[in-house]
Structures are given as C-alpha cells and as structure tokens.
GUTIFI-188045 format. One record per residue: z, x, y of N, C-alpha, C, O, CB in turn; chain; residue in one letter. Coordinates in pm, 1 decimal. Each point is the difference from the previous one (the first is absolute). Glycine has a CB too. Layout:
<rs>
<r n_zz="Z" n_xx="X" n_yy="Y" ca_zz="Z" ca_xx="X" ca_yy="Y" c_zz="Z" c_xx="X" c_yy="Y" o_zz="Z" o_xx="X" o_yy="Y" cb_zz="Z" cb_xx="X" cb_yy="Y" chain="A" resn="A"/>
...
</rs>
This chain:
<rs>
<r n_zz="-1130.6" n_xx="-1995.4" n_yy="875.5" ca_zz="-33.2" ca_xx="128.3" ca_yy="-58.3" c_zz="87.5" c_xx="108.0" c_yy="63.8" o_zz="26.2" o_xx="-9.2" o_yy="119.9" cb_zz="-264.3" cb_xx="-66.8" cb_yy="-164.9" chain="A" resn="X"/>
<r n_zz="275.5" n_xx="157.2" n_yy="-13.1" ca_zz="114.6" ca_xx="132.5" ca_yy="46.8" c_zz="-102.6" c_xx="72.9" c_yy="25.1" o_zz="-110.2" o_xx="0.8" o_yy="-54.9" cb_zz="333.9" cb_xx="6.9" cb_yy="-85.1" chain="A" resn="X"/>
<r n_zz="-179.3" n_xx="59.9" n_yy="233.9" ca_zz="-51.4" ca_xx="160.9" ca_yy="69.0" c_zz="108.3" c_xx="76.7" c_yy="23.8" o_zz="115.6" o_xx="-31.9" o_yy="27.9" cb_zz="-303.1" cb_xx="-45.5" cb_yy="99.3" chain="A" resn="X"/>
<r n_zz="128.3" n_xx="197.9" n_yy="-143.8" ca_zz="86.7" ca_xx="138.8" ca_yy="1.5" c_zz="-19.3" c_xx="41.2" c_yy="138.5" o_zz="-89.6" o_xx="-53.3" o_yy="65.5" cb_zz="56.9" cb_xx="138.7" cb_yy="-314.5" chain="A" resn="X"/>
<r n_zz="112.4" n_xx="9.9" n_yy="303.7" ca_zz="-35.4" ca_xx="67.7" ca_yy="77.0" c_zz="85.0" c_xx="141.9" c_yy="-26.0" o_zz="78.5" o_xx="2.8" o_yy="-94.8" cb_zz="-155.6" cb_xx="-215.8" cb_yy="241.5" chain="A" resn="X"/>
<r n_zz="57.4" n_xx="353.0" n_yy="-45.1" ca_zz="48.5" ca_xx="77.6" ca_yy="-11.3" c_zz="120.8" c_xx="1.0" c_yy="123.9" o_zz="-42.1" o_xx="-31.3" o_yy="111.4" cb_zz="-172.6" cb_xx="116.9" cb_yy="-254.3" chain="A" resn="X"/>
<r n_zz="345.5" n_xx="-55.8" n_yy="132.9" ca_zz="119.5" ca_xx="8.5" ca_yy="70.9" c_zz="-0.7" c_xx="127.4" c_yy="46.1" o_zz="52.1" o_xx="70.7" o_yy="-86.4" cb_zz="67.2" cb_xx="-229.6" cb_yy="-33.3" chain="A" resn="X"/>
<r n_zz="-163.1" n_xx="242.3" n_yy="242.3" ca_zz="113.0" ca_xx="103.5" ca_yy="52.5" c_zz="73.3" c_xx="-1.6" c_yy="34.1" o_zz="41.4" o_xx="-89.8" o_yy="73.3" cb_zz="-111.1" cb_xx="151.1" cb_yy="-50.7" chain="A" resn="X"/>
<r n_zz="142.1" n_xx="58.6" n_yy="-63.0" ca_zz="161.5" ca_xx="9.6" ca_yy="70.3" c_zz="29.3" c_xx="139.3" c_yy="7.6" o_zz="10.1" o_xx="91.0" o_yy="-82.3" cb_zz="93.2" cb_xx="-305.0" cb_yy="-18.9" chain="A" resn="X"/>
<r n_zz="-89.4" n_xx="199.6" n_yy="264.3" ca_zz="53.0" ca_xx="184.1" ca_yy="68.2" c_zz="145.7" c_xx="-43.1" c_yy="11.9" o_zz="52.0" o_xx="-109.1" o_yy="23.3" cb_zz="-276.2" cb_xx="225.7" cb_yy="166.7" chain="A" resn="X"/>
<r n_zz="277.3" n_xx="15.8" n_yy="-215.8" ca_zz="139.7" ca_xx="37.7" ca_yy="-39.2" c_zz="76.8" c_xx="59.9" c_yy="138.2" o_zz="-59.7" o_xx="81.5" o_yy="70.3" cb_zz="-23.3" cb_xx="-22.4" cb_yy="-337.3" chain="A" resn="X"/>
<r n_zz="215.1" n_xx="-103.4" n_yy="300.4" ca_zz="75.6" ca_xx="37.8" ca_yy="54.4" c_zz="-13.9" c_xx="160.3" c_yy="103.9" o_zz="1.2" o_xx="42.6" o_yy="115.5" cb_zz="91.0" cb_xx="-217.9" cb_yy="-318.2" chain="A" resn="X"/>
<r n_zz="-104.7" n_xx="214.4" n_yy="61.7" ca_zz="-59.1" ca_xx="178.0" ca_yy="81.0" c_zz="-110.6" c_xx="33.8" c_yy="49.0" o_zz="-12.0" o_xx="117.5" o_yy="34.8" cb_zz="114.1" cb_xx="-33.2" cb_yy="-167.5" chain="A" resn="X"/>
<r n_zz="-240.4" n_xx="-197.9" n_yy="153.5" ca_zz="-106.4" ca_xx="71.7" ca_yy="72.0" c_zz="40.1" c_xx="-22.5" c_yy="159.6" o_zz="89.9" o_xx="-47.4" o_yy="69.4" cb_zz="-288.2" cb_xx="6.9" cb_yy="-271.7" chain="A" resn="X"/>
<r n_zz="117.9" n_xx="82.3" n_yy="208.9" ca_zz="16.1" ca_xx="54.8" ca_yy="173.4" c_zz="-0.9" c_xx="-128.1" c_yy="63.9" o_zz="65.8" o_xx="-15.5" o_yy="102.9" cb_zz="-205.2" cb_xx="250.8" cb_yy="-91.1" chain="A" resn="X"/>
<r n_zz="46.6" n_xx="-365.0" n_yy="-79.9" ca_zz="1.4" ca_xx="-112.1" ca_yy="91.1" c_zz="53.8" c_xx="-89.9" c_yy="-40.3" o_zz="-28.2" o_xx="-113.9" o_yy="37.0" cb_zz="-128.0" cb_xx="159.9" cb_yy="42.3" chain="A" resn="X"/>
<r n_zz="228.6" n_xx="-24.9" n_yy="-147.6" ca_zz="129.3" ca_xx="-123.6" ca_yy="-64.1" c_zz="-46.2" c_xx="-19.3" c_yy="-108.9" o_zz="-102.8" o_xx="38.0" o_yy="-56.0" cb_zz="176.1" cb_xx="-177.8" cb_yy="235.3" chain="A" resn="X"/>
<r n_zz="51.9" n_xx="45.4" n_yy="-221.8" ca_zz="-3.9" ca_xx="-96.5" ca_yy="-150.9" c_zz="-104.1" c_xx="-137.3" c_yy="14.3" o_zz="33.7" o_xx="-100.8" o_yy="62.0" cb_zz="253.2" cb_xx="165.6" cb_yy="-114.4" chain="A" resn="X"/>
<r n_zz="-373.6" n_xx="-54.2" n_yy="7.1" ca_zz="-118.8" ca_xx="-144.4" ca_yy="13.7" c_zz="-2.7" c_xx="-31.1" c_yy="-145.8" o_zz="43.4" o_xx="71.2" o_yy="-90.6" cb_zz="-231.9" cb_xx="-4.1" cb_yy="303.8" chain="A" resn="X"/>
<r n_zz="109.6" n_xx="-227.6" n_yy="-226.5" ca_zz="-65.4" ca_xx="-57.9" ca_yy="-84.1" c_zz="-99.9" c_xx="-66.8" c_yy="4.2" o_zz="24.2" o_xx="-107.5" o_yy="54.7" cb_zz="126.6" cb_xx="127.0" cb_yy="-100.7" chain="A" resn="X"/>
<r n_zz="-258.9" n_xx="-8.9" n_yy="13.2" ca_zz="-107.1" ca_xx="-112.2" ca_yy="58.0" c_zz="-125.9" c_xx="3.3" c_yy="-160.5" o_zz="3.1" o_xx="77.1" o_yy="-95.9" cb_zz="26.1" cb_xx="-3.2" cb_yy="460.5" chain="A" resn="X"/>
<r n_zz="-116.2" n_xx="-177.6" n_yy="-338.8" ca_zz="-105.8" ca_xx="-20.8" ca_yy="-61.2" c_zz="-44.8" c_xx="105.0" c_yy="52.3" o_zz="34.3" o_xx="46.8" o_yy="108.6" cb_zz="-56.5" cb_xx="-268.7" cb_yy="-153.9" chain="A" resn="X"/>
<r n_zz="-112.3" n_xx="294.1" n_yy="-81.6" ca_zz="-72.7" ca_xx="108.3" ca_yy="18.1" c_zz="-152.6" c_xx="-56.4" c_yy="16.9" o_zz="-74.6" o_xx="-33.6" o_yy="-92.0" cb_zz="251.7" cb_xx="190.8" cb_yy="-44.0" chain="A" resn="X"/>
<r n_zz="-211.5" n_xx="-159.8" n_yy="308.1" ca_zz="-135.0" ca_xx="-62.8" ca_yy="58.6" c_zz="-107.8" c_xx="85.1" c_yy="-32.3" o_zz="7.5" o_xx="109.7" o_yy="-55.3" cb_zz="99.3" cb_xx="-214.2" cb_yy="244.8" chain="A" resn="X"/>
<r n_zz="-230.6" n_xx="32.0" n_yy="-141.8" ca_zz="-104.6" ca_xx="64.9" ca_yy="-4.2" c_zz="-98.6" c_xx="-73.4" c_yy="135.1" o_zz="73.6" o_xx="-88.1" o_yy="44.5" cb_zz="-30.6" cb_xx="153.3" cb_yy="-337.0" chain="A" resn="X"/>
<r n_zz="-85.7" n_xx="-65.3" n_yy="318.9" ca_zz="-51.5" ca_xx="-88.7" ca_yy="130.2" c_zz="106.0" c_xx="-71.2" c_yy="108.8" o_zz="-38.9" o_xx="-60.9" o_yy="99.7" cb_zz="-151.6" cb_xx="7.2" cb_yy="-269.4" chain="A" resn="X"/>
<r n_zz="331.2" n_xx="71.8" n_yy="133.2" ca_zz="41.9" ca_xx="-51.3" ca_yy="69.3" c_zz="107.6" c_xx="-164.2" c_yy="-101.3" o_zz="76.1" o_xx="-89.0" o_yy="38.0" cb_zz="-314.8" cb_xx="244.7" cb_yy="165.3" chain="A" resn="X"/>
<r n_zz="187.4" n_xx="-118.1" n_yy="-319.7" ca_zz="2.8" ca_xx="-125.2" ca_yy="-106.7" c_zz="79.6" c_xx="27.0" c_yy="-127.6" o_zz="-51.2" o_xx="106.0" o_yy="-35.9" cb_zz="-179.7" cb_xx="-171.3" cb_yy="113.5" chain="A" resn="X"/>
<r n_zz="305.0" n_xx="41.7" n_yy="-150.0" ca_zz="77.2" ca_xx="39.3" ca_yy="-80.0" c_zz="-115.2" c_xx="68.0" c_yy="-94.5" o_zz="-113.4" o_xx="-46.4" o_yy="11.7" cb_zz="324.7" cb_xx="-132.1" cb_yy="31.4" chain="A" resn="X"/>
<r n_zz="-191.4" n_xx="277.3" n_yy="-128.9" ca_zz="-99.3" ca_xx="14.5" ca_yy="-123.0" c_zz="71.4" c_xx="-109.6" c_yy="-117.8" o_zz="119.0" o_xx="-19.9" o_yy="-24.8" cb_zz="-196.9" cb_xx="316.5" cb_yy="79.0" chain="A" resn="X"/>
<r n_zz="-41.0" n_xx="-354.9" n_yy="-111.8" ca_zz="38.5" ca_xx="-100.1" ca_yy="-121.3" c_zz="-77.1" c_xx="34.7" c_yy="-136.8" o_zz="-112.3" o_xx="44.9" o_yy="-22.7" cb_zz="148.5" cb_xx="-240.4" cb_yy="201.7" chain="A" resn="X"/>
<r n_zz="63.1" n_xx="158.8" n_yy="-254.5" ca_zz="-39.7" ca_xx="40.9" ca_yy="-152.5" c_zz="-2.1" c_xx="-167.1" c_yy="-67.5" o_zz="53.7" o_xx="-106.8" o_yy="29.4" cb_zz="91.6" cb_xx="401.2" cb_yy="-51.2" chain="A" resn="X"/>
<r n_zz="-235.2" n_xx="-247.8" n_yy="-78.4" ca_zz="41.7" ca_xx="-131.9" ca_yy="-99.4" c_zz="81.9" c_xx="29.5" c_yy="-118.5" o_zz="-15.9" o_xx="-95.9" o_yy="-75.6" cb_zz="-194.7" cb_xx="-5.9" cb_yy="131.6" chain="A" resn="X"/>
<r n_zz="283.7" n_xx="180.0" n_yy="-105.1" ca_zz="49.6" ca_xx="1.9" ca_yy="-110.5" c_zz="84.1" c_xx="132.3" c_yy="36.7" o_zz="-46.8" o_xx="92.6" o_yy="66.3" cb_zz="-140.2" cb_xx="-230.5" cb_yy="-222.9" chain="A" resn="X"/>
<r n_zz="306.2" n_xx="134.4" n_yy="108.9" ca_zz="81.9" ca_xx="108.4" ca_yy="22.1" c_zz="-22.7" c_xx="159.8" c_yy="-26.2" o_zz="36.1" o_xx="96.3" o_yy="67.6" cb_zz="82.4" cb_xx="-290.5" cb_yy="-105.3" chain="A" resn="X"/>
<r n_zz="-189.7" n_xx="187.5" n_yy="-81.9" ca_zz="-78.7" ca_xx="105.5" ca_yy="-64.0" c_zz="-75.3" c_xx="100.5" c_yy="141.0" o_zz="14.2" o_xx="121.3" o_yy="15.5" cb_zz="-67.0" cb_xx="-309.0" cb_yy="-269.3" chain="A" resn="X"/>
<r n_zz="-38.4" n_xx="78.9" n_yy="355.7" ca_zz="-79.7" ca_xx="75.3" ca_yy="46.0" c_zz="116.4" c_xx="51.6" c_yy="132.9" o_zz="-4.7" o_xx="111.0" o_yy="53.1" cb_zz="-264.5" cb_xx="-240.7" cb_yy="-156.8" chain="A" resn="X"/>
<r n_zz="378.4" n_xx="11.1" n_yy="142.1" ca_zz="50.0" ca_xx="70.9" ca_yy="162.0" c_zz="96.1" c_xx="158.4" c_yy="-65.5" o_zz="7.7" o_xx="108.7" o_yy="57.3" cb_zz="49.1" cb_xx="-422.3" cb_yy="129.1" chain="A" resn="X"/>
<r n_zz="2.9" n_xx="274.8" n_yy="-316.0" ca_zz="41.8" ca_xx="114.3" ca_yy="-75.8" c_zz="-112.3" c_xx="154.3" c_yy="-21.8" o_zz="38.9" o_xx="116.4" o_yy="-10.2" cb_zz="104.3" cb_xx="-344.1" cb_yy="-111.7" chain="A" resn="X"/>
<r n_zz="-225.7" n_xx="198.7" n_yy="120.7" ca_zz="-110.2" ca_xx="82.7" ca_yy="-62.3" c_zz="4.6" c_xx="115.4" c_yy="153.3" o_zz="36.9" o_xx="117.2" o_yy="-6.2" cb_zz="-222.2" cb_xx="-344.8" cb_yy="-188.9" chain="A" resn="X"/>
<r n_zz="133.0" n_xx="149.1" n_yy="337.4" ca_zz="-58.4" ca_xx="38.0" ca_yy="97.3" c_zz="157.9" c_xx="72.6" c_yy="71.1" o_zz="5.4" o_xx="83.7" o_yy="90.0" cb_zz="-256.5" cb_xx="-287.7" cb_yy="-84.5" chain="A" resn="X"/>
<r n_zz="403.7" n_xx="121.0" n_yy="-102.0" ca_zz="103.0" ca_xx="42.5" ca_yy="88.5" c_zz="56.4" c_xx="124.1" c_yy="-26.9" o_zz="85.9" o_xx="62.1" o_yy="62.5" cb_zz="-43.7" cb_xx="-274.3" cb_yy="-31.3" chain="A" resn="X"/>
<r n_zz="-119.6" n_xx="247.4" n_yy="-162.0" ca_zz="27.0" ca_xx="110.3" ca_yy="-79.9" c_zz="-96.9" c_xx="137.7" c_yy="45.6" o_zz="24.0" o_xx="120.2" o_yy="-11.0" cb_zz="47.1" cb_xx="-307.7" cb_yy="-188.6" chain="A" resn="X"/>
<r n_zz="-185.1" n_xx="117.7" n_yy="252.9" ca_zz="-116.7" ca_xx="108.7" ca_yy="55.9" c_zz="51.6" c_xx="65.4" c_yy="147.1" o_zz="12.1" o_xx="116.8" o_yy="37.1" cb_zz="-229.8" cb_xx="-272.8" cb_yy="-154.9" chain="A" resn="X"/>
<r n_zz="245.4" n_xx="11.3" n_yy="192.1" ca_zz="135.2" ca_xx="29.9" ca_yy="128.4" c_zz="102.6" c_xx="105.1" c_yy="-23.8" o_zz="1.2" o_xx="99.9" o_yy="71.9" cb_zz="0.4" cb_xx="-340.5" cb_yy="-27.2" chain="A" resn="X"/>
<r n_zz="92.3" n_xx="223.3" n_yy="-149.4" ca_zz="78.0" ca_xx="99.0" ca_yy="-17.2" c_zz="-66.6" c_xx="89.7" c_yy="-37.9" o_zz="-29.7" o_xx="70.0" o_yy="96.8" cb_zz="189.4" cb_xx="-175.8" cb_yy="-127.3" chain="A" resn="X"/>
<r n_zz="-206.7" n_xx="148.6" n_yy="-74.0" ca_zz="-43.6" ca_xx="117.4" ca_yy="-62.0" c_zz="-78.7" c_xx="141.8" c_yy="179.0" o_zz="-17.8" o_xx="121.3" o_yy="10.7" cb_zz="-59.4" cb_xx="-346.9" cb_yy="-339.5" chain="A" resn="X"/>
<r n_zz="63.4" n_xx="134.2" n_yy="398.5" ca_zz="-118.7" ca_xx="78.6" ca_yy="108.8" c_zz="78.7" c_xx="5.3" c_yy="128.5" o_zz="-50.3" o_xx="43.7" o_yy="103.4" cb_zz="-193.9" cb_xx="-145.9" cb_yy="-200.0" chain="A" resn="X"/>
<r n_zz="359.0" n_xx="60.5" n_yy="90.0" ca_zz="107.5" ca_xx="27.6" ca_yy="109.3" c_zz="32.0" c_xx="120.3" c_yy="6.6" o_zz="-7.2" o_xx="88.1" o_yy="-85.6" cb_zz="94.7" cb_xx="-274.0" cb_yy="67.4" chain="A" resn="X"/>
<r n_zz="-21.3" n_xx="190.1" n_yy="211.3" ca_zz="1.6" ca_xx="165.8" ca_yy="12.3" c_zz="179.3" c_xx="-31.6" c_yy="54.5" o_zz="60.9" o_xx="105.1" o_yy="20.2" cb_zz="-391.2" cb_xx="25.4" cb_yy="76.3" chain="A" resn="X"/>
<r n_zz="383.5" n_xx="-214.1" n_yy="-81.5" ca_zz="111.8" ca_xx="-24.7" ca_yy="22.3" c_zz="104.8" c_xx="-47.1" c_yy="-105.3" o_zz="-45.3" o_xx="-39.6" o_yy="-107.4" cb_zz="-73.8" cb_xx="16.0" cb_yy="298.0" chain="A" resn="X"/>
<r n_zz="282.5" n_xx="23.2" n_yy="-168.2" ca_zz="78.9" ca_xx="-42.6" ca_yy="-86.3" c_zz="38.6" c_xx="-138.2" c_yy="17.3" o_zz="52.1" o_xx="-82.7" o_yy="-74.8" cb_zz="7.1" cb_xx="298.7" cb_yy="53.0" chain="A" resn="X"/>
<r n_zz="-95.0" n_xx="-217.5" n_yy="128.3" ca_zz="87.2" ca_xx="-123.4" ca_yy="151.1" c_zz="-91.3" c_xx="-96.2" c_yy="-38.6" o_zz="27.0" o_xx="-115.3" o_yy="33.5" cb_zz="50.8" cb_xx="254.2" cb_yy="226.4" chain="A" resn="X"/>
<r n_zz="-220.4" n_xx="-111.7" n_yy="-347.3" ca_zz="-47.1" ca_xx="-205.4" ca_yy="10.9" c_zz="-6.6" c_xx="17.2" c_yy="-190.9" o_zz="-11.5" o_xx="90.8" o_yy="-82.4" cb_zz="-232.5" cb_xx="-181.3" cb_yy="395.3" chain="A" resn="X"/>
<r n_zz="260.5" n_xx="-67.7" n_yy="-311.1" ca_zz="-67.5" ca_xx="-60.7" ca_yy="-163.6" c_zz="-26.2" c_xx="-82.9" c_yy="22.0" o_zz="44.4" o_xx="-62.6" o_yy="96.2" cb_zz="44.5" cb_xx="122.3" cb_yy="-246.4" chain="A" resn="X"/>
<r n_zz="-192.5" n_xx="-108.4" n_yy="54.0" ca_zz="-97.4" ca_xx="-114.6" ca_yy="-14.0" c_zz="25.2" c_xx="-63.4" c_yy="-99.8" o_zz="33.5" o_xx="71.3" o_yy="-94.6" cb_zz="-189.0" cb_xx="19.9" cb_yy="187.7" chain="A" resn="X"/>
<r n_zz="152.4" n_xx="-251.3" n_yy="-122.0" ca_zz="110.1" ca_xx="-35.2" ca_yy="-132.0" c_zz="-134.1" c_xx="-170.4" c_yy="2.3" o_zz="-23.6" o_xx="-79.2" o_yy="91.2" cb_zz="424.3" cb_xx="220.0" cb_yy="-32.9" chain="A" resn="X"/>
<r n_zz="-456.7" n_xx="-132.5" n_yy="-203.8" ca_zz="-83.1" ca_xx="-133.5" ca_yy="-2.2" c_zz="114.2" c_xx="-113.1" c_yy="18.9" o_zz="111.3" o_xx="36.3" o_yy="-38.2" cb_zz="-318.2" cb_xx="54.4" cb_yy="-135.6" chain="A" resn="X"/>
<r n_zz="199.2" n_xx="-204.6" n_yy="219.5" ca_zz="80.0" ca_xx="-117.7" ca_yy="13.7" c_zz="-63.1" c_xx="-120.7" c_yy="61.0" o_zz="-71.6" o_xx="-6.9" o_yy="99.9" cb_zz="246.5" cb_xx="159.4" cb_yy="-86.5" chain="A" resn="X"/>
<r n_zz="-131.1" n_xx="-251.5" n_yy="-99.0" ca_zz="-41.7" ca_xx="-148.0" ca_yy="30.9" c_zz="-14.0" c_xx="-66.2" c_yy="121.6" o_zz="93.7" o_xx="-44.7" o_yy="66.2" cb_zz="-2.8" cb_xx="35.7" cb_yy="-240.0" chain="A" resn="X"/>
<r n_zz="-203.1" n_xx="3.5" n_yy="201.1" ca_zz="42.0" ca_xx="-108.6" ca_yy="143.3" c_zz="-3.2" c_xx="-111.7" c_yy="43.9" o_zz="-93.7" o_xx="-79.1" o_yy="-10.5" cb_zz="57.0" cb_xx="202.8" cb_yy="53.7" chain="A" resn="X"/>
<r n_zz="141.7" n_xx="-141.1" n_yy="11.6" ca_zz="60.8" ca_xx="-158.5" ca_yy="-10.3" c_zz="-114.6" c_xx="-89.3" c_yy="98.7" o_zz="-93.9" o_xx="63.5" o_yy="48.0" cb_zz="401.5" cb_xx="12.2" cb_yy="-68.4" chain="A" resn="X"/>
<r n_zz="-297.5" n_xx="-198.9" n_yy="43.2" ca_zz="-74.4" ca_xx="-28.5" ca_yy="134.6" c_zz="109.3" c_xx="-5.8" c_yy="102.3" o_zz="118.3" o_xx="-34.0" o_yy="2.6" cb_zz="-316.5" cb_xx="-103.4" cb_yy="-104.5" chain="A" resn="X"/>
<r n_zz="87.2" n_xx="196.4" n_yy="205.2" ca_zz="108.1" ca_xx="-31.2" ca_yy="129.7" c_zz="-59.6" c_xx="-105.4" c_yy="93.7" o_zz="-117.4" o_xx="-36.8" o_yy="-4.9" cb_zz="207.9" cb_xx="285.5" cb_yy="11.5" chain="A" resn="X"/>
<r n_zz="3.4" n_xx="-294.5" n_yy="80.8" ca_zz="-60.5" ca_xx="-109.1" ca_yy="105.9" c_zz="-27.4" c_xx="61.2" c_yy="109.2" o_zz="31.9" o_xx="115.8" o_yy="27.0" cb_zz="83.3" cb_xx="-293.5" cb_yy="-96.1" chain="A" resn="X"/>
<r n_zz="-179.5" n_xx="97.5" n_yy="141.0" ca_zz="-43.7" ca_xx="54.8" ca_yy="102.9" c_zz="80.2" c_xx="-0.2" c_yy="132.9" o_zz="11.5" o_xx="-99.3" o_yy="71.9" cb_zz="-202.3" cb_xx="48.7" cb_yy="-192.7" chain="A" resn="X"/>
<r n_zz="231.8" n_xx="142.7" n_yy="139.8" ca_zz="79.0" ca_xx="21.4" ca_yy="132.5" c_zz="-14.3" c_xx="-17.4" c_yy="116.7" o_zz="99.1" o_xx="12.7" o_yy="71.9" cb_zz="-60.1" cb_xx="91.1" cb_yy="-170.3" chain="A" resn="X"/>
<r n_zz="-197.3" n_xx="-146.9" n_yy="170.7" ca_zz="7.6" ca_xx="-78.5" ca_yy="117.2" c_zz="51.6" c_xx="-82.7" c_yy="22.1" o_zz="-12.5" o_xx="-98.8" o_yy="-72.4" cb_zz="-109.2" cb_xx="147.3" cb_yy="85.0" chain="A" resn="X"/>
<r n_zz="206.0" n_xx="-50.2" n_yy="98.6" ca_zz="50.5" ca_xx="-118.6" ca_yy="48.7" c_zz="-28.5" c_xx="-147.7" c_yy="30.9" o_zz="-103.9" o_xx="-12.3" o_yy="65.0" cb_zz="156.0" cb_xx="189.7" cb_yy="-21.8" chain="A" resn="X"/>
<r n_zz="13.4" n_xx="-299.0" n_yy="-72.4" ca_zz="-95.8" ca_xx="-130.6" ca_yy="0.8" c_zz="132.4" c_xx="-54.3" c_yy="13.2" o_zz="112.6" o_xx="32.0" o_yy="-38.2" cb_zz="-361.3" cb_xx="-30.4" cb_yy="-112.9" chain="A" resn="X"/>
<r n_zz="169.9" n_xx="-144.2" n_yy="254.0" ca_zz="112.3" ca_xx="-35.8" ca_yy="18.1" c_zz="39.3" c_xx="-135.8" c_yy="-40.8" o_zz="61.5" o_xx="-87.1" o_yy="61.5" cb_zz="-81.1" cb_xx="245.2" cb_yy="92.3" chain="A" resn="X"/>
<r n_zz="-40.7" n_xx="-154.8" n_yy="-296.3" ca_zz="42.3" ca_xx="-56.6" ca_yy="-124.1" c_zz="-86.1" c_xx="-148.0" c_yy="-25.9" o_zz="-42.9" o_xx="-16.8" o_yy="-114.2" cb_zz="298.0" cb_xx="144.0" cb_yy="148.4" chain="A" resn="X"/>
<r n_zz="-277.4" n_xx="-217.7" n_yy="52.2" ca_zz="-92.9" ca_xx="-99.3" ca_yy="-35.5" c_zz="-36.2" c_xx="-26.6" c_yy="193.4" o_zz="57.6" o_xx="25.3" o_yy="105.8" cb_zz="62.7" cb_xx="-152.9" cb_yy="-417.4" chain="A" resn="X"/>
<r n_zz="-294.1" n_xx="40.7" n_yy="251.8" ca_zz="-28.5" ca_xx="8.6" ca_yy="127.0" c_zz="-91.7" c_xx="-104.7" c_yy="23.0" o_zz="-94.1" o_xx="-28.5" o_yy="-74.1" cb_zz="140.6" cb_xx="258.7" cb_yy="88.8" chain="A" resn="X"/>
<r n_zz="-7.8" n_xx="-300.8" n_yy="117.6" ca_zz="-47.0" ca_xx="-106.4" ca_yy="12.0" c_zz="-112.2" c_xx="-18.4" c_yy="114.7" o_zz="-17.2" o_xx="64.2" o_yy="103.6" cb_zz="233.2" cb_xx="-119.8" cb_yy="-208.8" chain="A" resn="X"/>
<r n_zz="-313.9" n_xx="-96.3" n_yy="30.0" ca_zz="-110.0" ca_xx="-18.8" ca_yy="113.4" c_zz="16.2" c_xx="-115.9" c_yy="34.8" o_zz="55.2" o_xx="-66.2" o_yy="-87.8" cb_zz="-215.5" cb_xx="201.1" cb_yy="22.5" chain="A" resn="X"/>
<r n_zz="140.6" n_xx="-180.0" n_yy="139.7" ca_zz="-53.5" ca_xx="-126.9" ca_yy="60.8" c_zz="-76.6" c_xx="-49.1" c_yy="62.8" o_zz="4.4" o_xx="-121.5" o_yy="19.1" cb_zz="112.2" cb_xx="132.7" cb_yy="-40.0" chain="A" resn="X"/>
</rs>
C-alpha cells in the first residue's frame, strides 16, 4: 500500500541553512493514505506560513531500511 507524506524544504537563504526532511509529528513522519489528503494538509502548511525560506510539497514514500548497524548474520551454538 503507498503512503504519502509531507516533504519540507528550507531554502538556501534562511538563517539556518538549506534542509530537507520529512514533516514529523511526535517525533514520526506524518502519513497520509492517498495523495489528495498529504496535498490537502500541504496546502493548509503553505497557505499559514509566515516565511519564504520553507515549502511543504505532498510526496510518496518510499520504504526505507533500517539503519542500525548489524553485523549481518549471527551465530549460536
């Protein structure tokens, strides 16, 4: 099943650099089910912004793996 999420992205000229990241909420990406809705909420994002330097853009999210380290297979005896 696809999920949406919302993309920020601060621009070159704010004060704390050029970033990109998933737009959290607990700490957790926010997730949509259908493009309609991460579009809907990315549009409420923009519309209520007080800056030039961020946008919010609905987009697909891929799966990612998990980035702890392992050290690949593991044995008992």
């Amino acid at each position: 099943m696809k999920q949406w999420g919302i993309w920020a992205k601060r621009n070159a000229a704010s004060i704390c650099g050029a970033a990109e990241a998933w737009l959290k909420s607990d700490g957790k990406p926010m997730t949509f089910d259908t493009w309609e809705e991460a579009a809907e909420k990315a549009n409420v994002l923009m519309n209520n912004i007080r800056t030039v330097n961020v946008s919010y853009f609905p987009k697909k999210m891929e799966l990612e793996l998990d980035e702890e380290p392992s050290s690949g297979m593991g044995m008992k005896l």
